[in-house]
C-alpha positions as CSV (number, residue, x, y, z in Angstrom):
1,X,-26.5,-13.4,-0.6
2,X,-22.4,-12.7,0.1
3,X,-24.1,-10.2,3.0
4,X,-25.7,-12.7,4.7
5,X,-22.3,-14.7,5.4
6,X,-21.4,-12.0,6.7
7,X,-23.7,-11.8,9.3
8,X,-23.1,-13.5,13.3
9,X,-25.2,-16.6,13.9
10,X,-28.9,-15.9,15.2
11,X,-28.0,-16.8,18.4
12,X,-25.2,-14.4,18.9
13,X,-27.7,-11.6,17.0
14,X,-29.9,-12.5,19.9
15,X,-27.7,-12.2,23.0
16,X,-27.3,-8.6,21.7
17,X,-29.9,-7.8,21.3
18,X,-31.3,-8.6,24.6
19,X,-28.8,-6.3,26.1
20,X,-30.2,-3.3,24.1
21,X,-33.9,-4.7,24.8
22,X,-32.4,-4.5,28.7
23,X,-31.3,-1.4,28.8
24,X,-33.8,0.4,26.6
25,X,-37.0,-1.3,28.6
26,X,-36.0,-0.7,31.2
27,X,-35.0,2.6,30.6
28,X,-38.9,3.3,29.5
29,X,-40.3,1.2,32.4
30,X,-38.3,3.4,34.7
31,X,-39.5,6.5,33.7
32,X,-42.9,5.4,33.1
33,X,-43.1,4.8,36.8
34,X,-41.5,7.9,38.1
35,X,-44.8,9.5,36.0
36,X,-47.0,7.0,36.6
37,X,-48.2,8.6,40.2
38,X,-49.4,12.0,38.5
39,X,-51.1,9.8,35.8
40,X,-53.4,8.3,38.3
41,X,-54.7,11.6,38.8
42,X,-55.6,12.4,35.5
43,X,-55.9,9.2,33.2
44,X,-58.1,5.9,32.8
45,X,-56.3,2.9,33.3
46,X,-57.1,2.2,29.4
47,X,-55.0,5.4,28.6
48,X,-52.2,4.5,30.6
49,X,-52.4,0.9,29.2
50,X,-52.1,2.6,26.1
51,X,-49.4,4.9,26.7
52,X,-47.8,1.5,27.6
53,X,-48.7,0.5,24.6
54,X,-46.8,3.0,22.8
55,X,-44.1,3.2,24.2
56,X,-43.3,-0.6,23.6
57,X,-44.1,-0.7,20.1
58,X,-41.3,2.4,19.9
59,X,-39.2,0.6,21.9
60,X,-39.3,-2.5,19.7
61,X,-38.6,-0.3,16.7
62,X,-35.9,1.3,18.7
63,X,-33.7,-1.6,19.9
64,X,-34.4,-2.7,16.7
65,X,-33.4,0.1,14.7
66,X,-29.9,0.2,17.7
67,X,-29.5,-3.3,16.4
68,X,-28.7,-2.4,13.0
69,X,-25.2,-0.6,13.9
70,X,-23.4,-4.0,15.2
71,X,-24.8,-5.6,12.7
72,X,-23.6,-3.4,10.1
73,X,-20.0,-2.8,12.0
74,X,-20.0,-7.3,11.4
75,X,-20.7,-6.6,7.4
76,X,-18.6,-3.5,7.2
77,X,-15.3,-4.4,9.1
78,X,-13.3,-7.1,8.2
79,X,-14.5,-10.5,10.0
80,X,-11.4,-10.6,12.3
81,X,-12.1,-7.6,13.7
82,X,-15.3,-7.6,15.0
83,X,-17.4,-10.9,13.6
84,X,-14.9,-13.2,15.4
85,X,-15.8,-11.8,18.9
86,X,-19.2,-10.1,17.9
87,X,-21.1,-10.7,21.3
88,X,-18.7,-9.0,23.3
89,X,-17.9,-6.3,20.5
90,X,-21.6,-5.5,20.1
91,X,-22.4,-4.9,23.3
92,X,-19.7,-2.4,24.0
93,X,-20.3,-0.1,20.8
94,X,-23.8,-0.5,21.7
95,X,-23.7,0.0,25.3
96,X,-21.8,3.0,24.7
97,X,-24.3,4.6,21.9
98,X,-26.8,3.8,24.3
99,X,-25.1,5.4,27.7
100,X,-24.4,8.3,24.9
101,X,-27.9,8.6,24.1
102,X,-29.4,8.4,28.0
103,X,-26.6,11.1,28.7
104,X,-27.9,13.6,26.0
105,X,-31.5,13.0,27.4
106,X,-30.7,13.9,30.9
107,X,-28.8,17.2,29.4
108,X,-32.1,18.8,28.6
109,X,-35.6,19.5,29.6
110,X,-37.1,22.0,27.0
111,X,-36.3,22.9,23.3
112,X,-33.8,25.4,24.1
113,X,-31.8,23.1,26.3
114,X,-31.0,21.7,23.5
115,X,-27.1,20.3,23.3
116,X,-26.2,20.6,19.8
117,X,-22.8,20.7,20.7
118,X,-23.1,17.6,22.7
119,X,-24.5,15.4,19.6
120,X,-21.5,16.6,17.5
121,X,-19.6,14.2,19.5
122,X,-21.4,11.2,18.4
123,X,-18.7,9.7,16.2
124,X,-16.1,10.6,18.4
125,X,-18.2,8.0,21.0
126,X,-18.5,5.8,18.1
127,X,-15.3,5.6,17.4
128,X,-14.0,5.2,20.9
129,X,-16.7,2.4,21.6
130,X,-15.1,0.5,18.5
131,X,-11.6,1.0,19.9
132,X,-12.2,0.1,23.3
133,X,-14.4,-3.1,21.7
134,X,-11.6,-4.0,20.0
135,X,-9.4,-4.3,23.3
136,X,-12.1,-5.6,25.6
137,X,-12.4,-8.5,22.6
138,X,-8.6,-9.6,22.8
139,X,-9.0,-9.9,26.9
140,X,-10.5,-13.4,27.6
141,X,-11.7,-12.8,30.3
142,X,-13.8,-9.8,29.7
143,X,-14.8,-11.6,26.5
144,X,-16.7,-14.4,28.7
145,X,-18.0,-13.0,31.4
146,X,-19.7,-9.7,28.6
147,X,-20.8,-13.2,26.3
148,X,-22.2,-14.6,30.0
149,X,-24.1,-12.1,30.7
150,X,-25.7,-11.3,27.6
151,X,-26.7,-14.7,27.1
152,X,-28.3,-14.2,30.5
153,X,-29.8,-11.4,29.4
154,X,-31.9,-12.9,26.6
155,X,-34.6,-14.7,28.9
156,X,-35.9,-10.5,28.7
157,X,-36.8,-11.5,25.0
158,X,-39.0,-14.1,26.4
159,X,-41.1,-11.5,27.9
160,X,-40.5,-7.8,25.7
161,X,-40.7,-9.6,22.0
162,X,-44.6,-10.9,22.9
163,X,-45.4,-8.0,24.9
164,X,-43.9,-5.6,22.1
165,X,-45.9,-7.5,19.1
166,X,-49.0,-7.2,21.5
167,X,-48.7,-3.2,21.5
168,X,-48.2,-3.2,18.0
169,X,-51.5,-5.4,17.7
170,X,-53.4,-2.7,19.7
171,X,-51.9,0.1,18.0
172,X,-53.2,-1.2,14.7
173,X,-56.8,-2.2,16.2
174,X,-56.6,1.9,17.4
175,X,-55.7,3.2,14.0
176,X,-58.3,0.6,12.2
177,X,-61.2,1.3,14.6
């Protein structure tokens, strides 16, 4: 039970994770559509509703699954650190994990593209993103306007938390039937 006073309140939980809901949605959403064209070619609408389907059940488990590192900076770091300020905090580490991550996709096409070397510098992000965090929090300014617009942010929760629970509802009536 001592871990769960370490945790933000839900509402702070929620404006970031509506930033990483943001970014990784519309991340899919984009790509989708660059594809989508060619699909028309080749696929049923009930295929590419399905693809859809997919890829926001993996997107719910991903933001989710992204959500877990702020939230375990807030239990692992002292509460003045990071808890104090965790909006703003949160979503620079996870902003940065996430531009990380869209940067390593763009770097290859094919399994022998693969950057190995690239991924090795993962906690050196990770540890930049905390540092920087932890400057952006002591600037007021930035503090506010990064809290603004994640809370501005979390009307996308509204839409990809039902749509996301729907996919995973016709996944499971796929796997059952």
């Amino acid at each position: 039970m001592v871990i769960f006073n370490r945790l933000p309140k839900l509402s702070q939980i929620a404006s970031v994770y509506a930033v990483i809901v943001l970014v990784i949605y519309i991340w899919t959403i984009l790509w989708s559509f660059w594809k989508l064209p060619s699909w028309l070619f080749f696929l049923s609408i009930g295929e590419i509703l399905t693809i859809y389907a997919y890829s926001f059940a993996t997107n719910l488990l991903e933001s989710l699954l992204i959500l877990c590192l702020p939230l375990g900076l807030g239990v692992i770091l002292p509460r003045k650190w990071f808890l104090d300020v965790f909006v703003s905090r949160g979503v620079i580490v996870v902003l940065s994990v996430l531009g990380f991550a869209a940067y390593i996709l763009t770097q290859f096409n094919s399994r022998e593209d693969y950057p190995g070397n690239i991924i090795r510098l993962f906690p050196i992000v990770l540890l930049a993103s905390l540092v920087v965090a932890f400057f952006v929090g002591r600037v007021k300014f930035l503090t506010r306007a990064i809290d603004f617009i994640s809370e501005q942010a979390t009307v996308f929760l509204f839409i990809s938390i039902p749509l996301s629970l729907l996919a995973l509802l016709v996944i499971l009536v796929r796997v059952i039937f």
